[in-house]
N, CA, C and O atoms as CSV, one atom per row, in Angstrom:
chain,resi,resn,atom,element,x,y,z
A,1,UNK,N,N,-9.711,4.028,-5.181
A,1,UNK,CA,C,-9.625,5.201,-6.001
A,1,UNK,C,C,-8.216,5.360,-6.582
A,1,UNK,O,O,-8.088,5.662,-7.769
A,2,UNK,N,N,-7.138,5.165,-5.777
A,2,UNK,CA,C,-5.702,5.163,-6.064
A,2,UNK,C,C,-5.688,4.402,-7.212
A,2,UNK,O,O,-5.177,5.032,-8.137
A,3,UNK,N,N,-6.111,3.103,-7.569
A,3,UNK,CA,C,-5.692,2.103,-8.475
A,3,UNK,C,C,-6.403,2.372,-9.655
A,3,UNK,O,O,-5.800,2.303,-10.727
A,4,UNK,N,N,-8.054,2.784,-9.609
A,4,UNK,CA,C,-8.254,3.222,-10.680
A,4,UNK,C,C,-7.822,4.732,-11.027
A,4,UNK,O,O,-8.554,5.060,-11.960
A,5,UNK,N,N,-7.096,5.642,-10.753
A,5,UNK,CA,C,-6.132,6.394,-10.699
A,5,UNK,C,C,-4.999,6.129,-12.005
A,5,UNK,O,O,-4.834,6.474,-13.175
A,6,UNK,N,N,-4.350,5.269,-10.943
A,6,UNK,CA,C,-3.344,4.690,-11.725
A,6,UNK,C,C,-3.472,3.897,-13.139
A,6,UNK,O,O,-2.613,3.998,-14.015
A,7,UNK,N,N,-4.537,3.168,-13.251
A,7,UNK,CA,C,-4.552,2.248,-14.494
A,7,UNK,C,C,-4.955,2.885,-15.569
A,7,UNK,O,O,-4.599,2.608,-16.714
A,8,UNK,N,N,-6.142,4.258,-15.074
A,8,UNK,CA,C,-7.026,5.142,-16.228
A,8,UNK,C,C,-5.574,5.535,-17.242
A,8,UNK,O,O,-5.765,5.930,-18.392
A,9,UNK,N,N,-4.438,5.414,-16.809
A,9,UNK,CA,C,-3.488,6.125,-18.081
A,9,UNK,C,C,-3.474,7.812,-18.480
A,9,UNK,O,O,-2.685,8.366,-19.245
A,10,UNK,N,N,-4.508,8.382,-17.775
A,10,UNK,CA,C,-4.311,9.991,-18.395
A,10,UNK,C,C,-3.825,10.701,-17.093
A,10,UNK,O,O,-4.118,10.405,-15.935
A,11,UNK,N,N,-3.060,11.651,-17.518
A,11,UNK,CA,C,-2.512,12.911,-16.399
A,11,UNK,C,C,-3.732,13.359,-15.491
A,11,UNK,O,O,-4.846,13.844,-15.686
A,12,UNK,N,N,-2.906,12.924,-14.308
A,12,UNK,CA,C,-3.592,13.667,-13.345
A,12,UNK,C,C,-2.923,15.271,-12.539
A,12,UNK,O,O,-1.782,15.667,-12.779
A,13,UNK,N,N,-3.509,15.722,-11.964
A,13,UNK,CA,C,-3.028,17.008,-10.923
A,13,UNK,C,C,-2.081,16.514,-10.266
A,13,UNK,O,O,-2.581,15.583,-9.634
A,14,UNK,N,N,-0.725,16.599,-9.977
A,14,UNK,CA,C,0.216,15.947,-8.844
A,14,UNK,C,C,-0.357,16.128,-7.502
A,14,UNK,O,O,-0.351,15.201,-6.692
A,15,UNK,N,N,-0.979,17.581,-7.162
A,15,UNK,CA,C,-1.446,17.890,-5.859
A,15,UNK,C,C,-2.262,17.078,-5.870
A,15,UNK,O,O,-1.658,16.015,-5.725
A,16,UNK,N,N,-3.323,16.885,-5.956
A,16,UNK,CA,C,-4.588,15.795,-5.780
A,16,UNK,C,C,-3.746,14.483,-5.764
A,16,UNK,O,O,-3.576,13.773,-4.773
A,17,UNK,N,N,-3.377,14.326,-6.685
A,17,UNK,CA,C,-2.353,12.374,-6.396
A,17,UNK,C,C,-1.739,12.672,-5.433
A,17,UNK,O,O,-1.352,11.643,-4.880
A,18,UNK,N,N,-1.329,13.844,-4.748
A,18,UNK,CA,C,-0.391,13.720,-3.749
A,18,UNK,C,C,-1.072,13.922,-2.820
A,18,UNK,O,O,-0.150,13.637,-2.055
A,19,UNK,N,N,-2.126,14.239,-1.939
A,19,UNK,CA,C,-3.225,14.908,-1.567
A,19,UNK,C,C,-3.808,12.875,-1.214
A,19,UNK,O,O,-3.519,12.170,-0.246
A,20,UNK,N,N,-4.650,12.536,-2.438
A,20,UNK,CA,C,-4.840,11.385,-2.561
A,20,UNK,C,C,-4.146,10.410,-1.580
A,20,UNK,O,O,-4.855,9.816,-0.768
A,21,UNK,N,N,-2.554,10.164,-1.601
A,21,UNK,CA,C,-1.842,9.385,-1.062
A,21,UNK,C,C,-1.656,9.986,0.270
A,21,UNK,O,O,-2.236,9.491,1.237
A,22,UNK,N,N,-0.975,10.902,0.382
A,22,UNK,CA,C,-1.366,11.468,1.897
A,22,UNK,C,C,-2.391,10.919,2.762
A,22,UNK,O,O,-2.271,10.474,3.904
A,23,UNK,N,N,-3.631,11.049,1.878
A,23,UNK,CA,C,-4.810,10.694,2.823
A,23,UNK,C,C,-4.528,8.838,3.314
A,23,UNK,O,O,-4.828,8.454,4.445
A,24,UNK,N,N,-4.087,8.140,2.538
A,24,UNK,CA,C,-4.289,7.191,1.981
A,24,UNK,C,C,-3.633,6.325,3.226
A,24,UNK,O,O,-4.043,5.341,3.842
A,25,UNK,N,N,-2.022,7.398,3.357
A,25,UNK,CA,C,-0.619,6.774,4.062
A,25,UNK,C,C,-1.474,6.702,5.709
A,25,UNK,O,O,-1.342,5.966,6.687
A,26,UNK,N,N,-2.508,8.048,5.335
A,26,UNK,CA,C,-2.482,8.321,7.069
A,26,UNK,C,C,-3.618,7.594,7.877
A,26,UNK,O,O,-3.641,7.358,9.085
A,27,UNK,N,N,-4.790,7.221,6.673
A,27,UNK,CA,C,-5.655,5.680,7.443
A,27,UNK,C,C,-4.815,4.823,7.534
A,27,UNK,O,O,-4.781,4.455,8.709
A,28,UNK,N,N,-3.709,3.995,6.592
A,28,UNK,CA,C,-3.206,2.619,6.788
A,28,UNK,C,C,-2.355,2.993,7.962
A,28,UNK,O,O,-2.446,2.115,8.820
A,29,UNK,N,N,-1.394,4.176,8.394
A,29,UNK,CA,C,-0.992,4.350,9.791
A,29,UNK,C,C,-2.020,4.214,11.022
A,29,UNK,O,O,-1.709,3.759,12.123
A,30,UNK,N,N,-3.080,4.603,10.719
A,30,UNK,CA,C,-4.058,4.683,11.941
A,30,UNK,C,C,-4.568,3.226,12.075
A,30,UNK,O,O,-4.630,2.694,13.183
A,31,UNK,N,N,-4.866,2.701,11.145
A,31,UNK,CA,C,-5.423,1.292,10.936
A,31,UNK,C,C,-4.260,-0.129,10.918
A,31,UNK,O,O,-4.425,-1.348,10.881
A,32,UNK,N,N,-3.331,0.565,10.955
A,32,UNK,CA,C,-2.286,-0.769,10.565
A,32,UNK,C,C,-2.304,-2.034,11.355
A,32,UNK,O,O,-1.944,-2.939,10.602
A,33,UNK,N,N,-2.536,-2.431,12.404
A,33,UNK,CA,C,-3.351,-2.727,13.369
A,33,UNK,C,C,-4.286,-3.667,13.144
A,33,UNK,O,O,-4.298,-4.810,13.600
A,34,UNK,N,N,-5.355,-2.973,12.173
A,34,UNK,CA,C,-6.627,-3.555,12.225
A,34,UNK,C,C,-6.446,-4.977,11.722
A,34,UNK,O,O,-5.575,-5.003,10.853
A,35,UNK,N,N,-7.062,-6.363,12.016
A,35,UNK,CA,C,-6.938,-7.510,11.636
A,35,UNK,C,C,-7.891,-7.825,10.102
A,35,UNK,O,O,-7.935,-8.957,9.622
A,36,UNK,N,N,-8.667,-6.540,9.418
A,36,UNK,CA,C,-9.148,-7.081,8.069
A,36,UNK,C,C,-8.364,-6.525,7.045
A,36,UNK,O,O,-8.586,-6.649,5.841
A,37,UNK,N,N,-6.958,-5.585,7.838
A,37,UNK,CA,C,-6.194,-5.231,6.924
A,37,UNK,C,C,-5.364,-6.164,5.670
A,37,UNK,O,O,-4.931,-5.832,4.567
A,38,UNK,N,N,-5.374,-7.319,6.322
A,38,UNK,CA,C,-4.317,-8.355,5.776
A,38,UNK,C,C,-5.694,-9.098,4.196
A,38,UNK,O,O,-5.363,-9.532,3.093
A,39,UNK,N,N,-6.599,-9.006,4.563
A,39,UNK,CA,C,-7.932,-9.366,3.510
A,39,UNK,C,C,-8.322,-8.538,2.674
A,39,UNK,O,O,-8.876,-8.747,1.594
A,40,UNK,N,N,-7.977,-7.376,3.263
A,40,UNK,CA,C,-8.050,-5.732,2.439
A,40,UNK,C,C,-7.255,-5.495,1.035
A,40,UNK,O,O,-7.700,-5.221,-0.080
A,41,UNK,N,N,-5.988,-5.689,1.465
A,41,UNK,CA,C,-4.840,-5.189,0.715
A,41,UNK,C,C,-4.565,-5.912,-0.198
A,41,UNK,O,O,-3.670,-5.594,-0.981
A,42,UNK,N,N,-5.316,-7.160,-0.341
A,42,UNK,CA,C,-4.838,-7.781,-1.675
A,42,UNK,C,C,-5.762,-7.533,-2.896
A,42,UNK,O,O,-5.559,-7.737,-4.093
A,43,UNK,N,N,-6.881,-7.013,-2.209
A,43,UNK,CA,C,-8.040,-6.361,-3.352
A,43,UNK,C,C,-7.095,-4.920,-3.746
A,43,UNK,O,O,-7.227,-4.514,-4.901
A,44,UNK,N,N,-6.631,-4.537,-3.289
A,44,UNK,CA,C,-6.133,-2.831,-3.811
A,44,UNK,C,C,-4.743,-2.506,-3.959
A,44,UNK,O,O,-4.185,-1.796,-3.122
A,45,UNK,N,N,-3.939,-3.123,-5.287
A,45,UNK,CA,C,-2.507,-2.761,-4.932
A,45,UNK,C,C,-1.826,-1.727,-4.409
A,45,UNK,O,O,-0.942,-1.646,-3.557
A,46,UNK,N,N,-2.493,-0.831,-5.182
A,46,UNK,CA,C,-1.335,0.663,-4.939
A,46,UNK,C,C,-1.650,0.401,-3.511
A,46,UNK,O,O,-0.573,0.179,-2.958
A,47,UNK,N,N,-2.647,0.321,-2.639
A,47,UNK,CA,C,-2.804,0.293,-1.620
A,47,UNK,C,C,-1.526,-0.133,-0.390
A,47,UNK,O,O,-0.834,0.527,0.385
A,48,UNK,N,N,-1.688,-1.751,-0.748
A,48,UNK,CA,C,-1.137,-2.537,-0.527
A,48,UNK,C,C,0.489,-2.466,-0.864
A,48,UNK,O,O,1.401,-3.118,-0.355
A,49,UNK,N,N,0.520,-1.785,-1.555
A,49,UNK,CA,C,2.372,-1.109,-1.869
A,49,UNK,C,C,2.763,0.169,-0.806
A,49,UNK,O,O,3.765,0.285,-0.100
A,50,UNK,N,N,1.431,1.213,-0.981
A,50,UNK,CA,C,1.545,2.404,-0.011
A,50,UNK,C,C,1.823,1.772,1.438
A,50,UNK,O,O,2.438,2.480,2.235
A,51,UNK,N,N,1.403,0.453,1.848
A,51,UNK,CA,C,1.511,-0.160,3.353
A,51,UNK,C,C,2.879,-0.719,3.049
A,51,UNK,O,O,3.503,-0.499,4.087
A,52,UNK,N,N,3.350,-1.067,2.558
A,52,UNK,CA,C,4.732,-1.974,2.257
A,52,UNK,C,C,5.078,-1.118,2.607
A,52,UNK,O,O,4.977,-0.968,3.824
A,53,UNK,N,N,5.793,0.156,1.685
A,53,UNK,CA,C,6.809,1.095,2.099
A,53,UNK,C,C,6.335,1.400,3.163
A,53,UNK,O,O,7.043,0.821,3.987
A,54,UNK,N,N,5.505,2.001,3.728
A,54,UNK,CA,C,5.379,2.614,5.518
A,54,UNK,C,C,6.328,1.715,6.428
A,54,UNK,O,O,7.103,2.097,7.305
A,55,UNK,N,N,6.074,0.476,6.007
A,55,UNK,CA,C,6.807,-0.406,7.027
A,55,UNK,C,C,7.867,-1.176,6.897
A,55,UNK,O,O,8.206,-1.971,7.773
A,56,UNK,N,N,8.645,-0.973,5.517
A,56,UNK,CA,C,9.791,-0.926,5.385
A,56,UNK,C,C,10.748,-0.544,5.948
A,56,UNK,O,O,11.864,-0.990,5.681
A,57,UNK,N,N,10.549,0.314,6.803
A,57,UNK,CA,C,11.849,0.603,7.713
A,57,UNK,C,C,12.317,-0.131,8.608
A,57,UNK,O,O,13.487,-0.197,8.984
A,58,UNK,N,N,10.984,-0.978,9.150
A,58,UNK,CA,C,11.796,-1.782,10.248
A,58,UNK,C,C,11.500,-3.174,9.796
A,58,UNK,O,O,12.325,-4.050,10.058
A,59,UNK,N,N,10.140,-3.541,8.986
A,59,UNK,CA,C,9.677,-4.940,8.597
A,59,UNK,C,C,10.230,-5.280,7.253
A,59,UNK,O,O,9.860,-6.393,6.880
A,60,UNK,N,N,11.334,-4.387,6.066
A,60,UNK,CA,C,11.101,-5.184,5.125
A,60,UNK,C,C,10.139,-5.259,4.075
A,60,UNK,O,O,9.428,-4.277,3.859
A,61,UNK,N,N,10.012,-6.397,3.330
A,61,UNK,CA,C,8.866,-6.357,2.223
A,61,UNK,C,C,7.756,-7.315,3.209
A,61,UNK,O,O,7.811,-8.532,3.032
A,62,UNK,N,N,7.018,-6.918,3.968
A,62,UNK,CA,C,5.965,-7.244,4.769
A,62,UNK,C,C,4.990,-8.230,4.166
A,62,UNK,O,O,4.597,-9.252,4.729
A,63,UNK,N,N,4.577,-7.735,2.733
A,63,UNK,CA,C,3.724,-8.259,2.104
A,63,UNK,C,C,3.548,-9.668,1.462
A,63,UNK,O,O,2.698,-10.264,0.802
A,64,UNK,N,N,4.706,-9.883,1.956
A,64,UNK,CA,C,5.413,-11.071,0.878
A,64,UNK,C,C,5.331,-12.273,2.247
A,64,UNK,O,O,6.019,-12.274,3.268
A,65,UNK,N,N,4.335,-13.163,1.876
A,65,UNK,CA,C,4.347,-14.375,3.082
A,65,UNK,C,C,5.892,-14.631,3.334
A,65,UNK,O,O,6.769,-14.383,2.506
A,66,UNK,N,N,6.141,-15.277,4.869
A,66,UNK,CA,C,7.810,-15.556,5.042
A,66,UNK,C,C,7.913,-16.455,4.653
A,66,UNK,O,O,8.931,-16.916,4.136
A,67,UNK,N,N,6.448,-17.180,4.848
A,67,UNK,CA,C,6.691,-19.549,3.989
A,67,UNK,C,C,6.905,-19.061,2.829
A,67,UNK,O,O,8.080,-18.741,2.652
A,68,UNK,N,N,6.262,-18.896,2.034
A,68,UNK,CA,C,6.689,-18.905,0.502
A,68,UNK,C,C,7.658,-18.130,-0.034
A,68,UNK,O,O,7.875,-18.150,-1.245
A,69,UNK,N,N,8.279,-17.436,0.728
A,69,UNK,CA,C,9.747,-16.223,0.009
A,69,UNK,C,C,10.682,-18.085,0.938
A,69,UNK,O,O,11.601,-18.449,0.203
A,70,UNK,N,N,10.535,-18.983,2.129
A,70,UNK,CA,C,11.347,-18.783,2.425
A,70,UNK,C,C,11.379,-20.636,1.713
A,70,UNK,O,O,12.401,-21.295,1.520
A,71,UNK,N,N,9.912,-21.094,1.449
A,71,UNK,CA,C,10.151,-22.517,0.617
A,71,UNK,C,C,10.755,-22.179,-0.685
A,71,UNK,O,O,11.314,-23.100,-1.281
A,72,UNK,N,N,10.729,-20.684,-1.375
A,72,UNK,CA,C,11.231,-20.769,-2.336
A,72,UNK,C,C,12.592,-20.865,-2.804
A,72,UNK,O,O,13.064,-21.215,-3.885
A,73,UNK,N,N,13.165,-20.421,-1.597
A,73,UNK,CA,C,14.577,-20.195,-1.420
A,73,UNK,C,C,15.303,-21.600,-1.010
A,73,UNK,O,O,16.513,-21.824,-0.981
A,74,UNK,N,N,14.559,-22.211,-0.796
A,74,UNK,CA,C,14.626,-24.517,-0.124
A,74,UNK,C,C,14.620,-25.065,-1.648
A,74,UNK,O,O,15.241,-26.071,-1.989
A,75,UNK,N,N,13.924,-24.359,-2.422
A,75,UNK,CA,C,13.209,-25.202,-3.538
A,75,UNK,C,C,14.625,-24.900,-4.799
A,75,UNK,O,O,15.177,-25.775,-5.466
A,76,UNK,N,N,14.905,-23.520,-4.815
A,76,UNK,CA,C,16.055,-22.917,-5.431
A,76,UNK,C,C,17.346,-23.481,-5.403
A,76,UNK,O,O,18.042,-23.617,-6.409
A,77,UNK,N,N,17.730,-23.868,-4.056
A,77,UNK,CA,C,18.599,-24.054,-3.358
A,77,UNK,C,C,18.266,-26.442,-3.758
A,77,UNK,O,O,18.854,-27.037,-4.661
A,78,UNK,N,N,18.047,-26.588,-3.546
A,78,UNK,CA,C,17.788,-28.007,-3.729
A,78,UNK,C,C,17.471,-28.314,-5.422
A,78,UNK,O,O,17.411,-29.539,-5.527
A,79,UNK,N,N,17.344,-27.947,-6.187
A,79,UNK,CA,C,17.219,-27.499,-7.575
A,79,UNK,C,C,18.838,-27.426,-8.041
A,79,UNK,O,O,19.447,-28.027,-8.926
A,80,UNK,N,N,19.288,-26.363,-6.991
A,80,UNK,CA,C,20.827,-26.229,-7.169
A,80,UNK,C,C,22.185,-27.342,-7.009
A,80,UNK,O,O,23.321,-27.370,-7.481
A,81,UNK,N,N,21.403,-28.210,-6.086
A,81,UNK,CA,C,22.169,-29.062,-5.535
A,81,UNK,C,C,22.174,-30.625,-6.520
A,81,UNK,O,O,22.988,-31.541,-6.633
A,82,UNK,N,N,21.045,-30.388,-7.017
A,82,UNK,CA,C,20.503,-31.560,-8.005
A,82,UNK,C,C,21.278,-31.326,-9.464
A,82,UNK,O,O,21.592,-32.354,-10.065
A,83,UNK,N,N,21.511,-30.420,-9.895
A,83,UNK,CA,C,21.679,-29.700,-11.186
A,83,UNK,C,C,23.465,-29.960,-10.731
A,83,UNK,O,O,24.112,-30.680,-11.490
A,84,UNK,N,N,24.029,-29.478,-9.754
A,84,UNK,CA,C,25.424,-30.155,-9.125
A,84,UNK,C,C,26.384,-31.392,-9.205
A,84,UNK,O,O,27.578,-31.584,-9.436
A,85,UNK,N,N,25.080,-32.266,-8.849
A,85,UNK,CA,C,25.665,-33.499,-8.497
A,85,UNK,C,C,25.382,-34.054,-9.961
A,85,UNK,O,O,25.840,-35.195,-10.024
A,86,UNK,N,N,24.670,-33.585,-11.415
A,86,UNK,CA,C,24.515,-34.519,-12.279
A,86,UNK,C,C,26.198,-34.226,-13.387
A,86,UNK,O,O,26.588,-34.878,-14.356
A,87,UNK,N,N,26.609,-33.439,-12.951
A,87,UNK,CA,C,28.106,-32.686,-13.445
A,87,UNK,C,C,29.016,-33.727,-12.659
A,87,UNK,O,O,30.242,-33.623,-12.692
């Protein structure tokens, strides 16, 4: 509901969007846990953003696999080193 929310483009009530997310913050707290969460959240962004920030305080950008933030940073980095040595 959040996402088609968001994409429809016309003004909504702030209370209800805020109302909306409230509800929203306080299943993914109760559920955070649950193991079909991780299969869930990629069907529903806003969703899947509302869980990011919750757990930003102690995890970071959660959402973001650690292999691929951390091959990308190997791949960047070795790219760099190549581009180096042709100087």
């Amino acid at each position: 509901m959040l996402d088609a929310i968001d994409q429809q483009g016309k003004a909504v009530d702030p209370q209800q969007y805020r109302l909306l997310v409230d509800k929203l913050n306080a299943e993914l707290r109760e559920h955070q846990a649950h193991p079909a969460l991780d299969e869930l959240l990629p069907h529903f962004p806003a969703a899947a953003e509302l869980y990011e920030n919750l757990q930003y305080a102690h995890a970071g950008l959660v959402r973001t696999p650690l292999e691929l933030s951390l091959s990308s940073e190997l791949a960047a980095r070795e790219a760099l080193a190549k581009m180096a040595s042709r100087d």
